[in-house]
C-alpha positions as CSV (number, residue, x, y, z in Angstrom):
1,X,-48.5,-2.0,-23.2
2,X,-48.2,0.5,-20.1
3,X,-49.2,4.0,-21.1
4,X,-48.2,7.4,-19.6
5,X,-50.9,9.1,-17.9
6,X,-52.6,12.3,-19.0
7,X,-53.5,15.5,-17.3
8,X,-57.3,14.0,-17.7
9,X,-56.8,10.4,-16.5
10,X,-54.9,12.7,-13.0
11,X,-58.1,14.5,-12.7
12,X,-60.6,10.9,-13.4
13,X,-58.6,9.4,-10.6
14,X,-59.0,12.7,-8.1
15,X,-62.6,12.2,-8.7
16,X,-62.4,9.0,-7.2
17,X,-60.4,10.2,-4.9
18,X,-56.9,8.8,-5.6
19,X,-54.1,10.4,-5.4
20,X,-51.2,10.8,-7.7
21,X,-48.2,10.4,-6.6
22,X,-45.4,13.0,-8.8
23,X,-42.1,11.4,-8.6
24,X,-39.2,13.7,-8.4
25,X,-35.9,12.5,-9.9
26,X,-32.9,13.3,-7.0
27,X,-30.3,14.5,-8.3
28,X,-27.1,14.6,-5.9
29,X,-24.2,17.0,-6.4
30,X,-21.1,15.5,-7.3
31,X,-19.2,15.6,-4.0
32,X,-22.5,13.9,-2.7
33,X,-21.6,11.2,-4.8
34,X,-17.9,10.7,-4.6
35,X,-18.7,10.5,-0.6
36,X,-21.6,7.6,-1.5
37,X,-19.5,5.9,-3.9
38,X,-16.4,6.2,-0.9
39,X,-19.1,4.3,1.7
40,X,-20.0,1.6,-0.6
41,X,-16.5,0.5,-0.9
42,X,-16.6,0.6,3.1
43,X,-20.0,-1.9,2.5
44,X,-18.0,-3.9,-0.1
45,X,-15.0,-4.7,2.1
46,X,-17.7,-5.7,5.4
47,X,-19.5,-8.0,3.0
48,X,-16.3,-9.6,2.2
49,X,-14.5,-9.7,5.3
50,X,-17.9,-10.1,7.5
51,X,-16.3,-7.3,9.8
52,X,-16.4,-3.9,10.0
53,X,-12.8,-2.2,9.0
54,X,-10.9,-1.4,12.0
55,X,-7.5,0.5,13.5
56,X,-4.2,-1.2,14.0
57,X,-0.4,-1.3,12.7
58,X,-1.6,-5.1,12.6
59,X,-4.4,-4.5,9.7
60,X,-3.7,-4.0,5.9
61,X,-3.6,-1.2,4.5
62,X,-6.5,-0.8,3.0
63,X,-8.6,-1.6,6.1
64,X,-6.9,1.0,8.3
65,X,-7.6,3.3,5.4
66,X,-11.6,2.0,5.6
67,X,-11.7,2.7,9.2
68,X,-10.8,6.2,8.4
69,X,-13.2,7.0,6.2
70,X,-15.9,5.4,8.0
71,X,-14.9,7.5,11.1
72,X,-15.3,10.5,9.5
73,X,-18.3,9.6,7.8
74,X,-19.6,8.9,10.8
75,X,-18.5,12.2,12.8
76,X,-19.7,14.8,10.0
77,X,-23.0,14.5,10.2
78,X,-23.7,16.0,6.7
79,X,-22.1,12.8,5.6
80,X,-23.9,10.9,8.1
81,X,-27.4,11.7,7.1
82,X,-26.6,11.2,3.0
83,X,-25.1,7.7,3.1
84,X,-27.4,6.3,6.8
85,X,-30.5,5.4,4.3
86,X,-27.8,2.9,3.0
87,X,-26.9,1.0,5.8
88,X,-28.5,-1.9,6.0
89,X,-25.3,-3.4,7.7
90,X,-25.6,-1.0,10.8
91,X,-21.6,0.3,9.8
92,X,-22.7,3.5,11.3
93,X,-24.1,1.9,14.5
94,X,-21.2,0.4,15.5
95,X,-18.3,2.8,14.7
96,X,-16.2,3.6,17.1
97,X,-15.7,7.7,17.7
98,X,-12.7,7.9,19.3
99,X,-9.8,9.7,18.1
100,X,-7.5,7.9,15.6
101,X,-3.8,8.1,15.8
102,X,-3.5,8.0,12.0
103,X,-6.4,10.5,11.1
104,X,-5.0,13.1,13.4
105,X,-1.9,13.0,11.1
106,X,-3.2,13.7,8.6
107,X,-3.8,17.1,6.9
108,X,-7.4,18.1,5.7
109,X,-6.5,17.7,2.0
110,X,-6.2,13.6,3.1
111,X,-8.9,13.6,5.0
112,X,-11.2,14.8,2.5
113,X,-9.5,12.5,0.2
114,X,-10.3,9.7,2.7
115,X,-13.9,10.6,2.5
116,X,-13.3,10.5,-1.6
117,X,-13.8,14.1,-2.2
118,X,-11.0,15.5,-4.5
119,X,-9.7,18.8,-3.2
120,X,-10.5,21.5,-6.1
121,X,-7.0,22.2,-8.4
122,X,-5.7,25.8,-7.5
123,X,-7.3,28.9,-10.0
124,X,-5.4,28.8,-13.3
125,X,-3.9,32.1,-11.9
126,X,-1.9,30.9,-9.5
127,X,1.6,31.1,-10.8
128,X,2.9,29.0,-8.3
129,X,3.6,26.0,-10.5
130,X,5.1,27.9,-14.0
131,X,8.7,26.5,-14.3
132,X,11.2,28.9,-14.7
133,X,13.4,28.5,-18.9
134,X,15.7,26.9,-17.1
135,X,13.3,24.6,-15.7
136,X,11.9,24.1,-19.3
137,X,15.7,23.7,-20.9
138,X,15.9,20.7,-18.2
139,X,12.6,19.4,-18.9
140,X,13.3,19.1,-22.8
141,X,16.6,18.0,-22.1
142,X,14.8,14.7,-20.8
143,X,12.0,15.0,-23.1
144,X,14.4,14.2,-26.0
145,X,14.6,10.5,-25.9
146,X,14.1,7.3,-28.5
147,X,12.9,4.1,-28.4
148,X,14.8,1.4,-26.6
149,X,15.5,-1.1,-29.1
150,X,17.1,-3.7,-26.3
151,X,14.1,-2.6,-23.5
152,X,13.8,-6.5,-23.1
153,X,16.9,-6.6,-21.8
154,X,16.3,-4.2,-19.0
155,X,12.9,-4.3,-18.3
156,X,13.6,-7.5,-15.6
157,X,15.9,-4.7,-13.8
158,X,13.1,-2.4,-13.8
159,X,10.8,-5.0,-12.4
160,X,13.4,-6.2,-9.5
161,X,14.0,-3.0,-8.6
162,X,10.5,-2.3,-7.9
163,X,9.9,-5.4,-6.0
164,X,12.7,-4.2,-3.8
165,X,11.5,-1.0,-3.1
166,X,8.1,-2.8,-2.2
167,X,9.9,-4.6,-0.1
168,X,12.2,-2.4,1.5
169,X,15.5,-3.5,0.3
170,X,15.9,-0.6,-1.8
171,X,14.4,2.9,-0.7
172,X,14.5,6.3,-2.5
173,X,16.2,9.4,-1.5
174,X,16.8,13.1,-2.3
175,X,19.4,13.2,-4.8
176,X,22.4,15.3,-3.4
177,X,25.4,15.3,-5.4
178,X,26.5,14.6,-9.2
179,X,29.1,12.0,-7.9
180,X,25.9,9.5,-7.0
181,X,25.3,8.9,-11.0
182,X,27.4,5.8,-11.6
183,X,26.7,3.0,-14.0
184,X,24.1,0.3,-13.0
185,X,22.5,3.1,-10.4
186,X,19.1,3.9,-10.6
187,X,17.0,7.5,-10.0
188,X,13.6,8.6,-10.1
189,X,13.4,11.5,-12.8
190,X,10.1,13.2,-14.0
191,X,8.0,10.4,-12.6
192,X,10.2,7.8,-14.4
193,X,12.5,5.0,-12.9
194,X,16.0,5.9,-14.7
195,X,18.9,3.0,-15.2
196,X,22.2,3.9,-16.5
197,X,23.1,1.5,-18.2
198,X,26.6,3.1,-19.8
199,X,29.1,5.9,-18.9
200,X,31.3,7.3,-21.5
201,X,34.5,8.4,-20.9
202,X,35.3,11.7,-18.1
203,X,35.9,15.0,-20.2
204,X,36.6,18.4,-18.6
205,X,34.3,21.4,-19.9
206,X,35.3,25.1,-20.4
207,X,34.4,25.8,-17.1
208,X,36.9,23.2,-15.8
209,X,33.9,20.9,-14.4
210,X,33.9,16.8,-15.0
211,X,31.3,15.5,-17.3
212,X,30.6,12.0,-19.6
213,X,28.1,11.0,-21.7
214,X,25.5,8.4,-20.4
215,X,22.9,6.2,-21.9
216,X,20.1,6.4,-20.2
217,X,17.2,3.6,-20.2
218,X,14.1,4.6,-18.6
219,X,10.9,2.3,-17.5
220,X,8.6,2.8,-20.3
221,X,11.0,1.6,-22.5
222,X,12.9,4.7,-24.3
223,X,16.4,5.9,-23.7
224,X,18.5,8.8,-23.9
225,X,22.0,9.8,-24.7
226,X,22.4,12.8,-22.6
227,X,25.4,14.3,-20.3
228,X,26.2,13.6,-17.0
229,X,25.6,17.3,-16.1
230,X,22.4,17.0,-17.7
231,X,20.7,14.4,-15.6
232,X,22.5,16.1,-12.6
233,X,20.5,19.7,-13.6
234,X,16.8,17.5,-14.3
235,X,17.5,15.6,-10.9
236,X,18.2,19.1,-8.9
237,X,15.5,20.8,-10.4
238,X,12.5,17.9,-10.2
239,X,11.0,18.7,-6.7
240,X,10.3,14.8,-6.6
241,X,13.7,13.5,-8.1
242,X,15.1,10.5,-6.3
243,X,18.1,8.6,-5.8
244,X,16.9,4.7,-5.6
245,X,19.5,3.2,-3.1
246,X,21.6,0.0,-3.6
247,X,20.0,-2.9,-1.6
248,X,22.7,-3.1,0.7
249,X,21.9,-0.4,3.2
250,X,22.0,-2.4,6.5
251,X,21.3,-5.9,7.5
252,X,17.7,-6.9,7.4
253,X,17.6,-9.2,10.1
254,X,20.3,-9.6,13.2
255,X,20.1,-10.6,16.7
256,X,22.2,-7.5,17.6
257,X,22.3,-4.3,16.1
258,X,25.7,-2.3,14.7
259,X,26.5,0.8,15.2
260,X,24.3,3.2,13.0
261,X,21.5,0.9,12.2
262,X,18.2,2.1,13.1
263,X,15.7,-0.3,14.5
264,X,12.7,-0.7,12.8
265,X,10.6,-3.9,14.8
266,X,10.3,-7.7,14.9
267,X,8.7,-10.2,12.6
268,X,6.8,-12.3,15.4
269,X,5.7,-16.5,15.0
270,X,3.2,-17.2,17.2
271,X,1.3,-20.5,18.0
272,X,-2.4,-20.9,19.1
273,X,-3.7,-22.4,22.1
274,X,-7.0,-21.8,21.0
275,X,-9.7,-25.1,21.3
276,X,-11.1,-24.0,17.9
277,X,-11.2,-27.7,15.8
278,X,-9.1,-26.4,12.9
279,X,-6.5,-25.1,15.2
280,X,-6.7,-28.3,17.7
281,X,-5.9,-30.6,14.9
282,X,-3.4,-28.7,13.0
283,X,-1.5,-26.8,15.8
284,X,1.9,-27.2,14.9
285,X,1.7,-25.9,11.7
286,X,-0.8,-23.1,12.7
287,X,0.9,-19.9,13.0
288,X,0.1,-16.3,13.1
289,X,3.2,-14.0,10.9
290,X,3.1,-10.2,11.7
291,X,5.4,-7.1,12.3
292,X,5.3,-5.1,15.1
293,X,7.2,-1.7,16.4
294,X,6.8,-3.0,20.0
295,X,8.1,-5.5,22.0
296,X,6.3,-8.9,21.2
297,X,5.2,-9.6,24.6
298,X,3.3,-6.1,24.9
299,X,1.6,-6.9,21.2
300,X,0.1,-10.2,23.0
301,X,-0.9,-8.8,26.1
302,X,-4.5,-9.9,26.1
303,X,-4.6,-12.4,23.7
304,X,-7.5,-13.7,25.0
305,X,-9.3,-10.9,24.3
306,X,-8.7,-10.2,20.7
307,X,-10.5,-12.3,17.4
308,X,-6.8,-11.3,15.8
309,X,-5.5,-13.9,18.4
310,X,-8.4,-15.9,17.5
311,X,-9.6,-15.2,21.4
312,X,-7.1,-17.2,22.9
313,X,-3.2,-16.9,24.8
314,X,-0.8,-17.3,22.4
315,X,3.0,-19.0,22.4
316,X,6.1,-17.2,20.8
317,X,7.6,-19.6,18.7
318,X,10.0,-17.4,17.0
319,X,11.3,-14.1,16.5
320,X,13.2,-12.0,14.3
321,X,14.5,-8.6,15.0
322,X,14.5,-5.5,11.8
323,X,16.9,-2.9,10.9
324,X,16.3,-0.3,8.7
325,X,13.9,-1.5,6.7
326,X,10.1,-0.6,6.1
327,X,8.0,-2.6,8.5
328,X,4.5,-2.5,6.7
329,X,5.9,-3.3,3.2
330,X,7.9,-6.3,4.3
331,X,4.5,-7.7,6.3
332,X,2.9,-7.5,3.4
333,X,5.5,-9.5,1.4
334,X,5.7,-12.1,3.7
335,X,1.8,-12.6,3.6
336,X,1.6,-12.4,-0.3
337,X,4.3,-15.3,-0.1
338,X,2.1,-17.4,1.9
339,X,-0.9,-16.5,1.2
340,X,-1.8,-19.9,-0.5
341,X,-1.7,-21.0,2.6
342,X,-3.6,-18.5,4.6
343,X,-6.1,-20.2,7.3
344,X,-9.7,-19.4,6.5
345,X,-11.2,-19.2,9.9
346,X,-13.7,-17.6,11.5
347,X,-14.1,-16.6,15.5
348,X,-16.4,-14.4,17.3
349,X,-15.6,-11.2,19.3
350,X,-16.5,-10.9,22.8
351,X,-19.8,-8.9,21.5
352,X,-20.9,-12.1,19.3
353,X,-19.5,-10.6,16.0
354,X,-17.7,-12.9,13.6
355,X,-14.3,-12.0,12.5
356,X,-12.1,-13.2,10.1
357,X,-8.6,-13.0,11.0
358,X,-6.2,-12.3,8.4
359,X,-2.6,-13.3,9.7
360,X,-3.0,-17.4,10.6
361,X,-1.3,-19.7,8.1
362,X,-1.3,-23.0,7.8
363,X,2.9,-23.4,7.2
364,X,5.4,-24.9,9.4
365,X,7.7,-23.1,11.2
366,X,10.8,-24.5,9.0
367,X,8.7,-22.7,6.1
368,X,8.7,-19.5,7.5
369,X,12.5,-19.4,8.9
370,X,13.4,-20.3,5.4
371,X,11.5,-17.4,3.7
372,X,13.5,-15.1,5.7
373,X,16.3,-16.3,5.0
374,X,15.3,-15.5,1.3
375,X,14.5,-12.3,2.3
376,X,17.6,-11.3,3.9
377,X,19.8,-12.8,1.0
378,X,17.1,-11.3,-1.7
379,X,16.1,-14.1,-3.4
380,X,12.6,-14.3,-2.4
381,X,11.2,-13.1,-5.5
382,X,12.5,-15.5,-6.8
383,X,10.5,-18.3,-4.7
384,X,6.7,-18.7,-4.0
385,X,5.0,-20.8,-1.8
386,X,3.7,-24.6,-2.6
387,X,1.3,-25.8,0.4
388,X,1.1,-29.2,-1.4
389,X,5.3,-29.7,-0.5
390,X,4.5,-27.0,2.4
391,X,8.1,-25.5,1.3
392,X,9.2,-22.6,-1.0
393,X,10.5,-23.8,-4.7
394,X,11.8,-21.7,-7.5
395,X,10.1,-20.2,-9.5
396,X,9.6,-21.8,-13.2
397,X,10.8,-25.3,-11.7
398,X,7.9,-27.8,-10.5
């Protein structure tokens, strides 16, 4: 069994001229390791991937979101020196400097928070944040709820409503006016999703103002009988309280656009011409989905050049135009949808890197028109993806 030396066994070993070696534990403050811990998830996702995160409305989320942290890691160079004994990958190396679009808007609250470094809470003598009795009256007004006996029933409104938002059929907005609280609409309310699920009858107060009781369901399954002008005062005075719109804002796809809608993009189909085997034998059904803000010729211009085009001229096969609707969110639905079907291929870069390219599916084109037909109408959630049948069935039916 190993034994700890003594002060006599270091002096024995001097003699012979040995030295001994004191190891001193490191100890790292805790910023130090939030920004370690935020550079190993960068490591995590390039492991994965095989490809260091990078910039562009075409990449998810949480890669853009990498390739800010890794910039800035890389540009502070008290950052840079803590986490470059960890880079075995060479991250560091081959980050690119250049200003981001994204990083400049953001604030330097985010940016630490990009670097995983929480921003300290304001001194407990601040007063900034103490609501006024009013304020309180509101709050406990909302606080004073019971259990939802029926929750079962609404909870599948709940969970379409959410999808929606994800989506971008629905979208919140400031609440404005008392006249928005009907039956069947929904708000966000002290952090909660609100339904209203029952209006009593209009009374008139003292004061001469309208008013009816409401029962109120809200997402973690309690309820609340409360007064119109109640909900109305907690939805005025909650800084964050919403309105969640009715999913019938504006068309979600159209050739032409009417008066008022605001464009938003085009969802874009594009074919390979790439000589890559997979592609080769399966071209007609290999297609690249994706979103973009600009005109689709402009987002192909140099193809050739990019491992997101697999490094080959592309054909347009299809194109749909958006209105008023949220152009990341409803990229993202469409490759959940298909994502059984997403084509696992790998190309290199015109430095010799490999890439993995996210947005190729192996789907035929009648498979894509008709999940956007689903979204338009709202029935997609209702629908996944089979590749065996290569078409989208209900869900809960085989």
């Amino acid at each position: 069994m190993a034994r700890e030396f003594t002060q006599e066994d270091d002096a024995l070993l001097a003699e012979l001229g040995v030295e001994v070696e004191t190891k001193k534990a490191v100890t790292r403050t805790p910023r130090e390791e939030r920004i370690i811990a935020g550079f190993e998830e960068i490591q995590r996702f390039a492991e994965e991937h095989r490809v260091v995160p990078s910039h562009g409305e075409e990449r998810d989320i949480f890669e853009r979101l990498y390739a800010v942290r890794l910039d800035r890691i890389s540009e502070l160079q008290e950052c840079r020196d803590l986490v470059e004994p960890l880079d075995d990958q060479g991250l560091l190396t081959g980050t690119a400097n250049a200003p981001v679009a994204d990083a400049e808007e953001l604030d330097d609250d985010a940016l630490l928070a990009e670097l995983g470094i929480e921003v300290e809470v304001p001194p407990i003598t601040e007063l900034k944040h103490v609501r006024s009795t009013a304020e309180k009256k509101a709050a406990e007004e909302i606080a004073h709820r019971d259990k939802c006996l029926d929750f079962e029933t609404f909870k599948p409104f709940f969970e379409q409503v959410q999808k929606e938002l994800d989506s971008g059929l629905r979208e919140t907005r400031p609440f404005e006016m008392k006249a928005e609280i009907e039956k069947g609409r929904f708000f966000i309310v002290s952090g909660q999703k609100a339904y209203v699920a029952e209006k009593g009858e209009t009374t008139i107060t003292d004061q001469g103002r309208t008013d009816a009781r409401l029962r109120v369901i809200f997402d973690n399954g309690t309820e609340s009988s409360m007064l119109m002008r109640s909900l109305q005062r907690s939805l005025n005075k909650d800084e964050a309280g919403r309105r969640i719109t009715e999913p019938t804002a504006g068309p979600l796809f159209s050739d032409q656009a009417i008066d008022g809608d605001e464009a938003s993009g085009t969802i874009y189909v594009l074919r390979s011409k790439a000589d890559h085997p997979l592609v080769a034998e399966n071209r007609m059904l290999v297609h690249k989905i994706g979103v973009t803000s600009m005109s689709v010729e402009k987002r192909i211009a140099g193809a050739q050049l990019q491992p997101t085009f697999l490094m080959a001229n592309v054909e347009i096969v299809a194109t749909y135009e958006l209105y008023n609707i949220n152009r990341t969110k409803l990229e993202n639905l469409i490759h959940r949808i298909f994502e059984p079907a997403r084509l696992d291929i790998e190309v290199m870069d015109r430095f010799g890197r490999p890439v993995v390219p996210r947005e190729w599916f192996l789907v035929p084109l009648a498979a894509v028109k008709d999940a956007v037909e689903k979204i338009r109408d709202g029935s997609i959630f209702n629908h996944y993806y089979d590749p065996k049948s290569a078409l989208l069935k209900t869900k809960g039916k085989p």
